[in-house]
C-alpha positions in Angstrom: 3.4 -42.4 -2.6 1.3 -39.8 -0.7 4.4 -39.2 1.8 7.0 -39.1 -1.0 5.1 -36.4 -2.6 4.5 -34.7 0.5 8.2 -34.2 0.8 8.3 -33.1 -2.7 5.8 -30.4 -2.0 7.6 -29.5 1.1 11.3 -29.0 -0.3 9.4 -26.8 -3.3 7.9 -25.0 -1.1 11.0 -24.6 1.2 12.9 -23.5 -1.8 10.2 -21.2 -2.5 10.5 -19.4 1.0 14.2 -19.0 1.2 14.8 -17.4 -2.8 12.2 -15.0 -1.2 13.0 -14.3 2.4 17.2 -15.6 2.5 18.1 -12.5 0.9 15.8 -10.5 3.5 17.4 -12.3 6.2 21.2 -11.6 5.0 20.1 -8.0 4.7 19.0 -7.6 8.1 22.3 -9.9 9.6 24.4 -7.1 7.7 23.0 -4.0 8.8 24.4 -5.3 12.0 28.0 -5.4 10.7 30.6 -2.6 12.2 32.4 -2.9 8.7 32.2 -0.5 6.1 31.6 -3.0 3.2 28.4 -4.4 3.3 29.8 -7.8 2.4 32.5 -8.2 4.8 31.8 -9.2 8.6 33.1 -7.9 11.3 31.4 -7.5 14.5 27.7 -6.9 15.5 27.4 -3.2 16.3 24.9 -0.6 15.8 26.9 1.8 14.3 25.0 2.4 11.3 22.1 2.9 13.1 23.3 5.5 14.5 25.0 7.2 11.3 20.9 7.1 9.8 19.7 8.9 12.6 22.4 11.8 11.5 21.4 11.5 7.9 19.1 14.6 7.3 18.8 13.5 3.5 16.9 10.2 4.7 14.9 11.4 7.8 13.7 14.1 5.1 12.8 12.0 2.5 11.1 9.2 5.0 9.1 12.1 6.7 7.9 13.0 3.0 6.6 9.6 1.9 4.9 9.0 5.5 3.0 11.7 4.7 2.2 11.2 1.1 1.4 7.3 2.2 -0.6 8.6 5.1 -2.8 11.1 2.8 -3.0 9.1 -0.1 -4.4 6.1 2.0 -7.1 7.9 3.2 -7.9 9.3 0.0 -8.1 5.6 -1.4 -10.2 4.4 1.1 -12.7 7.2 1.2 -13.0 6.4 -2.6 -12.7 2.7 -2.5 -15.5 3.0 0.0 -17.6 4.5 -2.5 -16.5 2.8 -5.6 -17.3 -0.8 -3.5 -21.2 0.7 -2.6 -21.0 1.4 -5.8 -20.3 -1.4 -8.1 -21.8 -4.3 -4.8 -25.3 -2.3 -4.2 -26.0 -0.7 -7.8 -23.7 -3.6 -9.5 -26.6 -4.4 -12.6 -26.2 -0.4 -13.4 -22.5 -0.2 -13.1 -21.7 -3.9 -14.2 -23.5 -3.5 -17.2 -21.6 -0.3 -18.1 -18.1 -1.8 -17.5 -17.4 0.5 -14.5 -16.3 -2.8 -12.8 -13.4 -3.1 -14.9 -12.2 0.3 -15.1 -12.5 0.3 -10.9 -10.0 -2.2 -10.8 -7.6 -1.3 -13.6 -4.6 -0.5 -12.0 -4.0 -3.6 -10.2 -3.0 -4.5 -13.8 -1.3 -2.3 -15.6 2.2 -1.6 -15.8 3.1 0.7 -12.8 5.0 2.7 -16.1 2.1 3.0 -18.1 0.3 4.4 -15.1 3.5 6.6 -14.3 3.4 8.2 -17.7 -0.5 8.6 -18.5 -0.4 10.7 -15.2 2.4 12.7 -16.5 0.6 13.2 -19.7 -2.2 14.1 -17.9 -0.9 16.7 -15.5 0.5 18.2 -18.4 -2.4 17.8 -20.9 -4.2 20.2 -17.8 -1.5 22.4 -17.3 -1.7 23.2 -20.6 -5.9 23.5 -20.3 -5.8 26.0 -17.3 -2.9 27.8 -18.9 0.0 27.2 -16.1 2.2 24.4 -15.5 1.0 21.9 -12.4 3.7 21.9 -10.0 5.2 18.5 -9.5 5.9 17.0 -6.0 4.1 16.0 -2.9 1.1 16.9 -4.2 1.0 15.2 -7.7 2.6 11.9 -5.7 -0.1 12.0 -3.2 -3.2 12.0 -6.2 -0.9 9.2 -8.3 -0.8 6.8 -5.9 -4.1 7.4 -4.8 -5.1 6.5 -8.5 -3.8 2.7 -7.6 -4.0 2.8 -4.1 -8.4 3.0 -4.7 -8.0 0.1 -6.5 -6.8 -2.0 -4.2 -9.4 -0.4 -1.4 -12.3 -1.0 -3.3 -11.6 -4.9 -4.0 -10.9 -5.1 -0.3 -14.3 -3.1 1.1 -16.4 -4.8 -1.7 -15.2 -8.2 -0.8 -16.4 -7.1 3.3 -19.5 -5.6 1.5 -20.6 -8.5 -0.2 -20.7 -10.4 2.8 -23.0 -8.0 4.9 -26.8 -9.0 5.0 -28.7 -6.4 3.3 -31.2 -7.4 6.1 -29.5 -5.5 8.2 -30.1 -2.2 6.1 -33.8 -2.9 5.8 -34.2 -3.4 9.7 -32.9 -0.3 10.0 -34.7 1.2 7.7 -37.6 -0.3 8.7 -37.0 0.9 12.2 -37.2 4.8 11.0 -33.4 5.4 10.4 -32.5 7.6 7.5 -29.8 6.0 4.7 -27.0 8.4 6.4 -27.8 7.0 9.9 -28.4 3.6 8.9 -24.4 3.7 7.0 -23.7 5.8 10.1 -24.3 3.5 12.9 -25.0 0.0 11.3 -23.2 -0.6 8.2 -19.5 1.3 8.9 -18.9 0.1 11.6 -18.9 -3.7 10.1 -16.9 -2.1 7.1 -14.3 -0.6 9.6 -11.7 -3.9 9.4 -11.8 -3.6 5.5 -11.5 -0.2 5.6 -8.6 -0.3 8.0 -6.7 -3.3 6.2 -7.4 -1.0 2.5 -5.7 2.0 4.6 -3.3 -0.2 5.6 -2.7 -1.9 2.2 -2.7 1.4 0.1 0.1 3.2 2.7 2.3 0.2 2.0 2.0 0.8 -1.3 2.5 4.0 -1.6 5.1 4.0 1.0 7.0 1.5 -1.2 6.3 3.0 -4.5 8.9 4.2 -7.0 8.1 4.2 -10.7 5.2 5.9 -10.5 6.4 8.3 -8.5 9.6 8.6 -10.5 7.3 10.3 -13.0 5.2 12.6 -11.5 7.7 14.3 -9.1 9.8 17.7 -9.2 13.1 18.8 -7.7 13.0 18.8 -3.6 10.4 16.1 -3.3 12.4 13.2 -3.3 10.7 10.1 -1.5 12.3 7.4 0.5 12.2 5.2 -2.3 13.8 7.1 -4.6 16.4 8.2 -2.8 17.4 5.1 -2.0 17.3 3.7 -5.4 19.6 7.0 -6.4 22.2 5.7 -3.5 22.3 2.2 -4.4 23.7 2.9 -7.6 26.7 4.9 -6.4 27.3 1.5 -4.2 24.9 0.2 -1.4 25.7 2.3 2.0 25.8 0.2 5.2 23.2 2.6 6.1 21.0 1.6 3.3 20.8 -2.0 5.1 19.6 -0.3 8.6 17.2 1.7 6.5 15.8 -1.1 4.9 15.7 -3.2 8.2 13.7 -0.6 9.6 11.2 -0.4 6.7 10.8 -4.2 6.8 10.3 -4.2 10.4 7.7 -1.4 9.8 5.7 -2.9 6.7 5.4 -6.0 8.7 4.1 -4.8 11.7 1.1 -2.8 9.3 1.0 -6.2 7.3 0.3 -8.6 10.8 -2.3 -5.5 11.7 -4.0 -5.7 8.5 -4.5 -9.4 8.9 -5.3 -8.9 12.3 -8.4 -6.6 11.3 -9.6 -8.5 8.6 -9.7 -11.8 11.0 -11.5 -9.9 13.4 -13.9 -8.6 11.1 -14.6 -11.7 9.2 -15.4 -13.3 13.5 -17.8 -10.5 13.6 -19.5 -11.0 11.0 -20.2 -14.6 12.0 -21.4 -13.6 15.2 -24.5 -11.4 13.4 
């Protein structure tokens, strides 16, 4: 009985994993193909490689969302660290208050709700300061910092929680000031969340396309979007090599973001 529904499990599971990585894989096969349609096989070749390297469209648009994912990480972080102090080390202020809750908000709501409250609200303070907020790189950046936050702060407060406020006290104790004591004894503990929240948050952003959708302006056209406006003129062979490459990409900051939050969870069970 146990090994019958062992196999069950297994064969769900299997099922599981290929309707959400089979497509992936025939992407990435494709974007190898020398044809011209991306469902007909030819030969391997690198051709379409190539061709993206001579696309100015889609270097510019990837050089804009790597730095609006790059800047709006570290604006998430810096607030999620906050937010996570915060709601962990004054929680019976902010708890009772339902600040917990409104930190964590996005991760819920519909990416077109958030999309369209920030248009609303770029307008709504336009209209305040009596000129119109220019849309683009910079209005991208401070959207998806709005949800990128979110996700920072679970990630640093989950790190946070498991630090020994001991620690604090014996430094304290020992004469350092609150800004040394954060400085040279709790950050440095914190640095693998706060890495893996960058890391998390320029994913995001990097992948983003609703919200953005929303809050942009003509000439600041991110990766995403430009790809979504290609794809429905008919998918480009160089759309697979494109997406290859972002794959390849997200998964190397994926296997680092693990990688730091393993490392930081063995260190703190060496203290």
């Amino acid at each position: 009985m146990t090994g019958h529904r062992s196999v069950t499990l297994l064969t769900v599971l299997g099922f599981g994993y290929a309707f959400l990585y089979l497509p992936i894989a025939i992407l990435i096969v494709y974007s190898f193909n020398d044809n011209r349609l991306v469902t007909v096989w030819s030969h391997a070749s690198l051709r379409w490689y190539w061709a993206l390297l001579e696309n100015q469209q889609l270097l510019d648009a990837a050089w804009l969302s790597l730095r609006i994912a790059a800047v709006s990480a570290s604006i998430s972080v810096v607030l999620g660290t906050a937010a996570a102090f915060a709601l962990q080390r004054l929680r019976p202020f902010f708890a009772s208050r339902g600040f917990e809750v409104l930190a964590v908000m996005p991760l819920v709501v519909p990416e077109v709700l958030i999309g369209l409250s920030l248009l609303l609200l770029f307008v709504v303070v336009g209209d305040a300061v009596g000129w119109t907020v220019p849309r683009g790189a910079a209005t991208i950046t401070l959207a998806h910092a709005t949800f990128g936050m979110a996700y920072a702060t679970v990630i640093i407060r989950a790190r946070l929680s498991q630090l020994d406020p001991a620690l604090d006290e014996a430094a304290a104790i020992l004469g350092a000031t609150p800004w040394r004591t954060f400085r040279r004894v709790t950050l440095p503990l914190l640095l693998p969340a706060i890495a893996a929240g960058w890391l998390l948050a320029f994913t995001l952003s990097l992948d983003d396309v609703v919200v953005a959708s929303f809050v942009t302006g003509p000439g600041a056209s991110t990766l995403p979007i430009v790809i979504y406006s290609s794809v429905r003129l008919g998918v480009s062979p160089q759309i697979n090599a494109l997406a290859t490459l972002i794959v390849v990409f997200v998964a190397c900051l994926i296997l680092a973001a693990t990688l730091m939050t393993r490392a930081g969870g063995r260190a703190h069970g060496r203290l």
